[in-house]
N, C-alpha and C positions, 0 to 999 in steps of 0.2 A: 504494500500500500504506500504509494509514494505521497509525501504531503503535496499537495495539491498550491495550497496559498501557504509559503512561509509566513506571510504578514495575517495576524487576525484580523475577519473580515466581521465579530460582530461588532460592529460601531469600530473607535481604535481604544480596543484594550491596554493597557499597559500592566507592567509588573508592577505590583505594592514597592511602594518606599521603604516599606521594612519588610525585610527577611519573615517570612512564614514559617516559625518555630523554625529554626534551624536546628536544634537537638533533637526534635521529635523521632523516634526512630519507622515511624508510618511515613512522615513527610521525607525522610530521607530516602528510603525503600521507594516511593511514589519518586523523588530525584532521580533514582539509578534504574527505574524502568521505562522512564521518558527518555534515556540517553539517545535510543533509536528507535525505528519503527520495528524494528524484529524485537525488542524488549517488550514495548509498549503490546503488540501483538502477542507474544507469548504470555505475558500476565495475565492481558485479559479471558486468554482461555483459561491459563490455572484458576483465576478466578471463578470464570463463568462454572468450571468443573467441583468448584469448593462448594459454592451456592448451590447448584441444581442436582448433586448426586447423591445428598442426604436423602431416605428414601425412594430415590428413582425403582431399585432392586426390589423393594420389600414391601412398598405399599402395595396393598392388593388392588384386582380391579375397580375403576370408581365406576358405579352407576348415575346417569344414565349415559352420558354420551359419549365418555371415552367405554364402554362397554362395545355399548353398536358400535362404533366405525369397527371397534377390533376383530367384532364378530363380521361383521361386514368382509372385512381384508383377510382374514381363517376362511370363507366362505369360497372368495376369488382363489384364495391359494388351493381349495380343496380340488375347487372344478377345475382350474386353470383358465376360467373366463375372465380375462382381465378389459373385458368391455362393458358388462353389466355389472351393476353392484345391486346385492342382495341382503335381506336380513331373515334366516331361514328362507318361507318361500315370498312373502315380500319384498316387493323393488324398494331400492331406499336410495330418492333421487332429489334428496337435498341440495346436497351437494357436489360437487364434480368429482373427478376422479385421479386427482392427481393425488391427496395423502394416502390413498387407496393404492396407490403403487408404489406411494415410498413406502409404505408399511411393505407391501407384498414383497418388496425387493429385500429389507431388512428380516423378513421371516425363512424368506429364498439363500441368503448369505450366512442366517444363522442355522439352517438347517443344512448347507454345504457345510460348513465348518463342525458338524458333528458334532451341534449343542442338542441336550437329549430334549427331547417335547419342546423344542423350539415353539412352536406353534401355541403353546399354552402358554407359554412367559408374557406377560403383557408387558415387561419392559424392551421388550424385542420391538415390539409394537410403538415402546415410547421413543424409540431411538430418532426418526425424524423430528419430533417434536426437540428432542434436544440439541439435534444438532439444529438445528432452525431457532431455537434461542440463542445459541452459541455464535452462530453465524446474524440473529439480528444487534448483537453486543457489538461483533467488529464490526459490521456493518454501520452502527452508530456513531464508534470512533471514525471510519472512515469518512461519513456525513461531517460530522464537526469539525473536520479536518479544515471544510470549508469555510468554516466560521470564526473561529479560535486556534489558538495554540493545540502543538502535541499534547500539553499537560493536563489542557483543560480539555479534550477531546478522550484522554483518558476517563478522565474524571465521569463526562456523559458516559462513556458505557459503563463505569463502575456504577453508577444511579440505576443506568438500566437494569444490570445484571442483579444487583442487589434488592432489586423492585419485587415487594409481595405478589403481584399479578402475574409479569414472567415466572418468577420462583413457580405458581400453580401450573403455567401454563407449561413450563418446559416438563414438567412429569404426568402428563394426561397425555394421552395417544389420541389429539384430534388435530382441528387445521393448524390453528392460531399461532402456536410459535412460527410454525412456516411461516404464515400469511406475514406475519410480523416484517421476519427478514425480507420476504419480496417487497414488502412497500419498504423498507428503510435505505432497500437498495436501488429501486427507482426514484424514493426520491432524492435522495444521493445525488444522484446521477443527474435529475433536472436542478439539483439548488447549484451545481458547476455550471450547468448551461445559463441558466440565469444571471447568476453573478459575475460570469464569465462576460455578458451582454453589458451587463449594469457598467462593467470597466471596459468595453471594449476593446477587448483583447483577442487578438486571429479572427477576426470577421470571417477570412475567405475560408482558411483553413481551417472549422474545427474539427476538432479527435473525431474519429469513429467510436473512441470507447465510453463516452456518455452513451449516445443512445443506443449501444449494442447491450449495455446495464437495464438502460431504461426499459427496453420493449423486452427482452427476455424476463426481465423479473417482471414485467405486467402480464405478459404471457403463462408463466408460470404461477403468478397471484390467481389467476382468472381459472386455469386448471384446480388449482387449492378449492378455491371458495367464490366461484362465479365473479362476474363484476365489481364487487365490492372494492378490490383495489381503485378501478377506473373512477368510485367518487373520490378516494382522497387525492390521486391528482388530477382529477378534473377539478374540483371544486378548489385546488392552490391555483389552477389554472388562472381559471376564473377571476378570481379574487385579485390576482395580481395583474393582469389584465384590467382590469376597473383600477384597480390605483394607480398603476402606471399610464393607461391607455396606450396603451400600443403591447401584441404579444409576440414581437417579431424573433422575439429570442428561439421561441420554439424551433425553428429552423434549423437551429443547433442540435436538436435531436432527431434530425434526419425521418420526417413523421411520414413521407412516402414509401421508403424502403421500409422504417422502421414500422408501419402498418403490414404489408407482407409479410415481414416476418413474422411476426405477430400469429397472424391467420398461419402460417404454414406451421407455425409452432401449435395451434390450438383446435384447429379445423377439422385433423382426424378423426381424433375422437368424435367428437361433437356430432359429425357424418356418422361413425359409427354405433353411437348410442342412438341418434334420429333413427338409422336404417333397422336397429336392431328393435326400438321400441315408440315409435313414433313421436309423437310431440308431448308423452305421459313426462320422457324427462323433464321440457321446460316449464309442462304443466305445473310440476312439482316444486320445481328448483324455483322457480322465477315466479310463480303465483301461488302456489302451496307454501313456498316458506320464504321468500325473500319480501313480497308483496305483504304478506300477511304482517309480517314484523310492523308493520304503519300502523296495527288494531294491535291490543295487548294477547300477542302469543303464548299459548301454552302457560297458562296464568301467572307472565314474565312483566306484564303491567306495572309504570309507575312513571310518576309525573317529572316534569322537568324538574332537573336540579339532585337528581340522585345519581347522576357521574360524580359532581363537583363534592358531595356529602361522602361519596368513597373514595378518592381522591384520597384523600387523605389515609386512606389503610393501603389501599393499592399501590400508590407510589411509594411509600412509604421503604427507606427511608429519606427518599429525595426531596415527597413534599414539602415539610418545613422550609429546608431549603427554596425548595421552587418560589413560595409565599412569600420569601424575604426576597426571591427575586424581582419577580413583581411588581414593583415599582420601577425599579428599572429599567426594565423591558418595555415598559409602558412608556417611559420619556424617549425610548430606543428606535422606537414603533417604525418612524423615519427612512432609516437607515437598512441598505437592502438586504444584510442577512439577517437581523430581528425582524425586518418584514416579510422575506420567503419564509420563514418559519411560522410564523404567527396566521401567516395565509394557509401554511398546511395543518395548522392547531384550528383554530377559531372556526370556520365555519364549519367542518365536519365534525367538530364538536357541537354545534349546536344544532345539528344534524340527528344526532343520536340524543342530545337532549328533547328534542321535539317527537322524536317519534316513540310512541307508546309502551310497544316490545325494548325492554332493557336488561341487557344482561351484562358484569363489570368487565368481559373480555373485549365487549364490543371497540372501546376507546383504546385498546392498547398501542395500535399501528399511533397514534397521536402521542403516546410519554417518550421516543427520542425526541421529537421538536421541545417538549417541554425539559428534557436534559440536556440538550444544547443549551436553549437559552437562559439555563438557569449556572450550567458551566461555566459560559461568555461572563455574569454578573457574577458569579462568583470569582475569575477571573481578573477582570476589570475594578474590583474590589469594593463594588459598588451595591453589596446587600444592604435594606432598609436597615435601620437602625432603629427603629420605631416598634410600636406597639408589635409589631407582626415576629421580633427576635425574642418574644415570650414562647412563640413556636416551637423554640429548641426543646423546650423540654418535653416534646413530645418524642423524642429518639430517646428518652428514658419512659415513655408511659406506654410504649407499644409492645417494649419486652416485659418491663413489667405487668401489664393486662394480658398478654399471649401467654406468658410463662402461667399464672392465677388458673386462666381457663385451657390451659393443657394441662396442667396436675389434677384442676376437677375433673378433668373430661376424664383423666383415666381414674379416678378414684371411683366415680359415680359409674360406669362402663365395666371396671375391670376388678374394681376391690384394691387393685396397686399404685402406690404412690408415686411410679416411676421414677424411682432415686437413679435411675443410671442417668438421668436429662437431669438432675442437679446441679454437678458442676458447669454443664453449659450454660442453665439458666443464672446460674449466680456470674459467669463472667460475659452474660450477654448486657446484667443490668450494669455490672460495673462497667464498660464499657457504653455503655448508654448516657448512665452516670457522668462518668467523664468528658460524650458529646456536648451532654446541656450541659456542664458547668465550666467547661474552656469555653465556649464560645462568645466571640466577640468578632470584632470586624476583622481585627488582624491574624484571630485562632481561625477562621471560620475553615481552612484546609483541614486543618486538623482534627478538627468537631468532625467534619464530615468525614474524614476517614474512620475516626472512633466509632460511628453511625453505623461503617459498612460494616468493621469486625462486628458490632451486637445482630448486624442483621445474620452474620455469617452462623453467628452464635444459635441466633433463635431458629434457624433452618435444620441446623442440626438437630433442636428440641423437638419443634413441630413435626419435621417431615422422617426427620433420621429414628426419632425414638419413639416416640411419644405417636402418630397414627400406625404406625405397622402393628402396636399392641396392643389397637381398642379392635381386637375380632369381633365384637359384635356387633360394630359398623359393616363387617362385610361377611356373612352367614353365606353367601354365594359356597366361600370358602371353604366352609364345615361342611358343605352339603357334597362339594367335589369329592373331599379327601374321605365322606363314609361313604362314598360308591367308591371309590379307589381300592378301597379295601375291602370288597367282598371277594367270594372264592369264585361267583360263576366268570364266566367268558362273555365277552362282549354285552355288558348290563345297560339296561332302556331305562329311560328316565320320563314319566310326566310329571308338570307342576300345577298346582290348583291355589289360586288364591298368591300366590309369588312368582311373579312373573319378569322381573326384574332383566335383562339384557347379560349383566355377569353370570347370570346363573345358566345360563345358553354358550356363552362365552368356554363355562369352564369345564361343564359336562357334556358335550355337545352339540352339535347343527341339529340334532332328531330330538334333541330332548321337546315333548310336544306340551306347550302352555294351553291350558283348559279350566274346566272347573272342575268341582269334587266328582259330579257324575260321570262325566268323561274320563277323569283319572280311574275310575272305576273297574269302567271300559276298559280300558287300556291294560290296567293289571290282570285283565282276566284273559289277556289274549296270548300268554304262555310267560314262559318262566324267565326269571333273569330280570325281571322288569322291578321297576321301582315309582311308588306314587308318593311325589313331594307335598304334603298337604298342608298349605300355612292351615293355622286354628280356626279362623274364621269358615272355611270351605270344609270342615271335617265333616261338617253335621250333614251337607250333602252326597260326601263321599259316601258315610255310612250309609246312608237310607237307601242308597243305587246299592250300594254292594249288597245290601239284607236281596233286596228285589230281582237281585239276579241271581243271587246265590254266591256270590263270590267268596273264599276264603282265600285270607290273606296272613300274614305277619305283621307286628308289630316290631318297628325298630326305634331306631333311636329318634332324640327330637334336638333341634338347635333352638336354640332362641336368640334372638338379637334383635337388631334396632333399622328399621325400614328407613334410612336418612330421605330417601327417595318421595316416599311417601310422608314421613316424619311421623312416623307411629312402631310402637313392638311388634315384634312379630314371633310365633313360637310355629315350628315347622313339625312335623313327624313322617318317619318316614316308615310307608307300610312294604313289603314286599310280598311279590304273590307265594302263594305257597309251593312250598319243596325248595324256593331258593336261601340260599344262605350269603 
C-alpha cells in the first residue's frame, strides 16, 4: 500500500507542539509500527487477529441468520449446485450468491486439507467473514491514507478493528464483514479520484488503479448483498455533486469501461439464476426483502434516531472519541477531505435512519468515514474540550457494565461465576480506568490506545470465555451431540415445536421440522428415527401417537433458552422403539 498523499489532506493537520507522552510504552510501540507501511500493515492484522479470534472457534452456531446462510452453503456443497441457493427444500433468495461461494470455497479447502467434519464446523463457515473484516481494517488505513498521516490512518483502522459491531460481525458467517471491505475499498478508491480533481493533478493521465478498485469491489459488493453498495456511493455521489456542482471528476474512474466490467463480472450468475428460476429471484431479493425493509421487517421496526442511540455501544471504543471530534469536523465541513467523507457518512445515514426496518449492522459500511474523520481531529489536535471530554469516561463504563452482565449472564444461565474471565475483566477496567483518567488534549493518543487494550480485554471476556459457556443459549448443540451418540446407523431426526435453523445446520439437510402429530408420523415409519419434541408440542405428539398406536422410547431432554424466540424451552427426545 503505497501512501498515496504524503501531505494530510484533512484540512492541514499538523503535529502537537508537545510531544504525545513520549514514555508511554503504547505511544512508543504505535512510533515503531508507523516507521513503514509493511509495519503499519502487519500490526494491523496482529491486531485485527487479537480482536476477532477470541471465540471465532468455540462459539457455537448463532440462530437465526448466520444458521441459514450456513445451512444454505452445506446444502450447495452437498448437491454441488452452486447456482441455486436453498434452505432444505426452500429457495432462499434474499440475497445473492457471492458469501455462498466464499463459504462453499472455505468448506471445499477445509475438506481438501483433511479437516475431519469440515462441513459441521461453523467457523469454516466464518472464515470469509473474517477475513472481510480483516481486509475492511486495511482497507480503512489505506482510505485514510488519503486524508491524514501514516499514524493517524493507523489509528482509523485501530477504531475500526476494535469496534463492538465488527468485533460481532467478523464471527457470524453472513454478508457484512465482506460487504464492509467492498464499500471501504470502493470508496477508497473514488475519495483519490476526487481529491485527486479537487488539486488537479494528471488530468490527462489518470491511474487505471482507482477505478479497477472501484468497479470490482462494486461488483463484488453487488454479488455479496444486491445493490446496496451502489447507495453509499451513489448517494456520496450525489451529495458532492450539489456542493460542488460540477461531477466531472468521475471521469477518473473510467465509468464506460468500468460499467463492462462491472456487468461481465456480475451478469453470469444473474443469467443463470433468471434461467434456472425465473424472476422468483428478484421477486424475492428486490421486493421480498430489500423493498420490504421501507415497512418494519420481521418485527425489526423502530423510529428514527436508534443508529445514533447505538452508536455509542457499536462504535465503541471510538465513539467518545468520534463526539469530541465533532466539532471539528463540523468547522472542517469546507474542506475537500472532511467533505468526501461527510458526503459518504451523512446522507446514507439518514437513509437508514428514515427507513422503518433497522437493524445495528445496517450502518457499519459508514464507521470508517466516521474513523477517518475522527483520526484527522485527533491528529490535528483539535478535540473539543468542552462539555463532550466528560465522554471519556465512558471507555471505563462499557467494561465495567459488559464485565457486570457477563458474570450475570453466566451465573443466572450456568450456576458458574466464570472466574477464568477475571483476570481479563479486572485489567480490561484498569485499562479503561486509565483511558478516562489520562485524558486530556495533549494525552488524548494515549487514552485512546489504553481504550483499545480494554476493548482487547473485554473481547477476550465476552467472546473468548464467557459465551462458549452459556450452552443453554445454544441447545441446537445438546440435541446434535445425543444423536451422535446413539448405536444405530444413519439416525432421522424430526423437530416439533423447535425449529430453529442451527438445529438443521447440525443434525442435518433431512432433519424434517413439523408438529407433535407429524413427529409422530414420522417415528412410526421405522427405526433409527428420533422425535425432537420442545414441551409445548408434547401434548400433541402424545395424542397422534395413542391414535395410531405408536410405541416409542423415552430419552433424554435438554433444556435451555430460545434467545430467538426469547422464551425456555425444554426438548425431549423420544425414539421409536427397538432403537437404542
Amino acid at each position: 500500500m503505497a501512501e498515496t498523499y504524503p501531505t494530510p489532506r484533512f484540512g492541514a493537520p499538523r503535529e502537537p507542539k508537545t510531544p504525545v507522552n513520549p514514555g508511554s510504552r503504547l505511544v512508543l510501540m504505535l512510533d515503531l509500527v508507523t516507521a513503514s507501511h509493511a509495519r503499519a500493515v502487519a500490526f494491523l492484522v496482529l491486531c485485527a487477529l487479537l480482536l476477532f479470534l477470541p471465540g471465532f472457534f468455540t462459539i457455537p452456531p448463532v440462530d437465526r441468520d448466520e444458521a441459514r446462510f450456513a445451512q444454505a452453503t452445506k446444502q450447495m456443497v452437498e448437491s454441488g449446485d452452486y447456482v441455486d441457493i436453498r434452505f432444505q427444500e426452500d429457495v432462499r433468495y434474499k440475497k445473492p450468491v457471492g458469501i455462498y461461494w466464499l463459504q462453499s470455497a472455505a468448506v471445499e479447502v477445509a475438506t481438501a486439507l483433511k479437516l475431519p467434519k469440515a462441513e459441521l464446523r461453523i467457523w469454516v463457515y466464518r472464515l470469509p467473514s473474517l477475513l472481510g473484516a480483516i481486509g475492511a481494517v486495511l482497507m480503512t488505513y489505506w482510505a485514510a491514507l488519503g486524508f491524514v498521516t501514516r499514524r493517524a490512518a493507523v489509528l482509523a483502522g485501530l477504531l475500526m478493528c476494535s469496534s463492538v459491531l465488527l468485533g460481532v460481525e467478523a464471527r457470524l458467517a453472513k454478508t457484512d464483514a465482506m460487504l464492509l471491505f467492498c464499500v471501504v475499498a470502493a470508496m477508497g478508491a473514488m475519495a483519490r479520484a476526487y481529491l485527486s480533481w479537487q488539486r488537479a493533478e494528471d488530468e490527462t493521465h489518470p491511474p487505471w488503479s482507482w477505478p479497477a478498485i472501484f468497479w470490482t469491489a462494486l461488483a463484488v459488493g453487488i454479488l455479496i448483498k444486491g445493490p446496496l453498495i451502489l447507495m453509499f456511493a451513489g448517494l456520496t455521489i450525489v451529495a458532492l455533486a450539489i456542493q460542488d456542482r460540477d461531477a466531472s471528476w468521475l471521469w477518473k474512474l473510467r465509468p464506460l469501461w468500468g460499467l463492462m466490467w462491472l456487468l461481465v463480472l456480475v451478469l453470469p450468475w444473474f443469467i443463470a439464476i433468471f434461467w434456472r428460476a425465473g424472476d422468483a429471484f428478484f421477486a424475492d431479493s428486490v421486493g421480498g426483502d430489500m423493498l420490504s425493509k421501507i415497512g418494519a421487517q420481521e418485527s425489526h421496526g423502530a423510529p428514527p434516531g436508534l443508529y445514533l442511540a447505538l452508536f455509542w455501544i457499536t462504535f465503541w471504543p471510538g465513539a467518545p472519541l468520534a463526539a469530541m471530534a465533532a466539532p471539528a469536523v463540523w468547522r472542517a465541513r469546507r474542506e475537500p477531505g472532511a467533505q468526501f467523507l461527510l458526503a459518504w457518512l451523512i446522507p446514507s445515514w439518514i437513509v437508514f435512519e428514515a427507513v422503518l426496518t433497522k437493524l445495528p449492522h445496517y450502518v457499519l459500511p459508514l464507521y470508517p468515514a466516521i474513523a477517518i474523520l475522527t483520526a484527522g481531529a485527533l491528529e490535528r489536535n483539535v478535540l473539543s474540550r468542552s462539555w463532550l471530554a466528560r465522554g471519556s469516561a465512558w471507555w471505563f463504563a462499557i467494561p465495567a457494565g459488559g464485565s457486570i452482565i457477563a458474570v450475570v449472564g453466566a451465573v443466572v444461565l450456568t450456576r458458574q461465576p466464570a472466574f477464568a474471565a477475571w483476570p481479563f475483566i479486572a485489567a480490561s477496567l484498569i485499562f479503561g480506568l486509565f483511558a478516562w483518567w489520562l485524558f486530556d488534549s495533549n494525552r488524548a493518543e494515549r487514552s485512546v490506545l489504553n481504550a483499545l487494550v480494554a476493548a482487547l480485554m473485554l473481547a477476550v471476556v465476552v467472546y473468548g470465555i464467557v459465551l462458549p459457556s452459556l450452552t443453554p443459549l445454544f441447545p441446537s448443540i445438546e440435541v446434535a451431540r445425543a444423536l451422535r451418540n446413539v448405536t444405530c446407523v444413519g439416525p432421522k431426526a424430526a423437530s416439533a415445536g423447535y425449529h430453529e435453523p442451527s438445529l438443521v445446520f447440525l443434525t442435518g439437510t433431512q432433519t424434517l421440522l413439523t408438529d407433535g402429530s407429524g413427529a409422530a408420523d414420522f417415528l412410526r415409519q421405522g427405526s433409527c428415527r428420533f422425535a425432537l419434541i420442545e414441551q409445548r408440542s408434547e401434548r400433541s405428539f402424545v395424542q397422534r401417537a395413542e391414535a395410531i398406536g405408536l410405541r416409542y422410547k423415552v430419552g433424554a431432554r435438554i433444556d435451555g433458552y430460545n434467545f430467538s424466540q426469547g422464551r425456555a424451552i425444554s426438548i425431549s427426545i423420544f425414539r421409536s422403539e427397538g432403537t437404542e
